[in-house]
N, C-alpha and C positions, 0 to 999 in steps of 0.2 A: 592426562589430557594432552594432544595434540598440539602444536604449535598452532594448528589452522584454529582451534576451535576460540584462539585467545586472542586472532587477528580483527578488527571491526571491520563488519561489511554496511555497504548500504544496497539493499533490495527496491531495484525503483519500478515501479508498473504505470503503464502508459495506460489511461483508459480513455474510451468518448462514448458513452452512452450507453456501458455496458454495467448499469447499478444489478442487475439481475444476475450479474457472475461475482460482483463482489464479496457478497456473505460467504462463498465458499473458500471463494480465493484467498482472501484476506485472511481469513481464520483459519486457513490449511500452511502462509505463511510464517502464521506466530505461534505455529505449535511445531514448525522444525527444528532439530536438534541443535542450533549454532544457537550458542553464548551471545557473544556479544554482534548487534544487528540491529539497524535502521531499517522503518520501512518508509516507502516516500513512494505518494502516487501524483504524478505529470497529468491533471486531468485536462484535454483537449477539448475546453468550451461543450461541457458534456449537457443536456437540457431535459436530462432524465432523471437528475433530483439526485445524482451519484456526489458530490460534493456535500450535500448535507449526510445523507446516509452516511459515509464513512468520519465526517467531528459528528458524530450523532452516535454511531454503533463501535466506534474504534478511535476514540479518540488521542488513542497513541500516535496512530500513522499520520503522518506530513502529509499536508496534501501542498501541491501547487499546482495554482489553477491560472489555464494560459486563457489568452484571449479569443482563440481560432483554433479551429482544425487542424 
């Protein structure tokens, strides 16, 4: 094993109303090869139901949800 693969990353994704690309994105995320790794999604006041969807379907990934655009 690599030094890289033992280092923690955090993977952050910006989203605002794009719930229709999460199921892929997300799950293409947590199936690459790195060990140790955070995901965290920044959602930008998104009104497409993308904040329940992901504590609903992927309830690992961090959301933090802003106020605004």
């Amino acid at each position: 094993m690599t030094s890289s693969l033992k280092t923690f990353i955090s993977i952050i994704i910006v989203n605002y109303n794009g719930k229709h690309f999460l199921k892929d994105c997300l799950t293409s995320v947590l199936h690459q090869d790195y060990l140790t790794f955070e995901v965290i999604v920044v959602d930008n006041a998104s009104v497409d139901g993308s904040v329940e969807f992901i504590k609903n379907e992927f309830p690992t990934i961090r959301v933090i949800k802003s106020d605004k655009n």
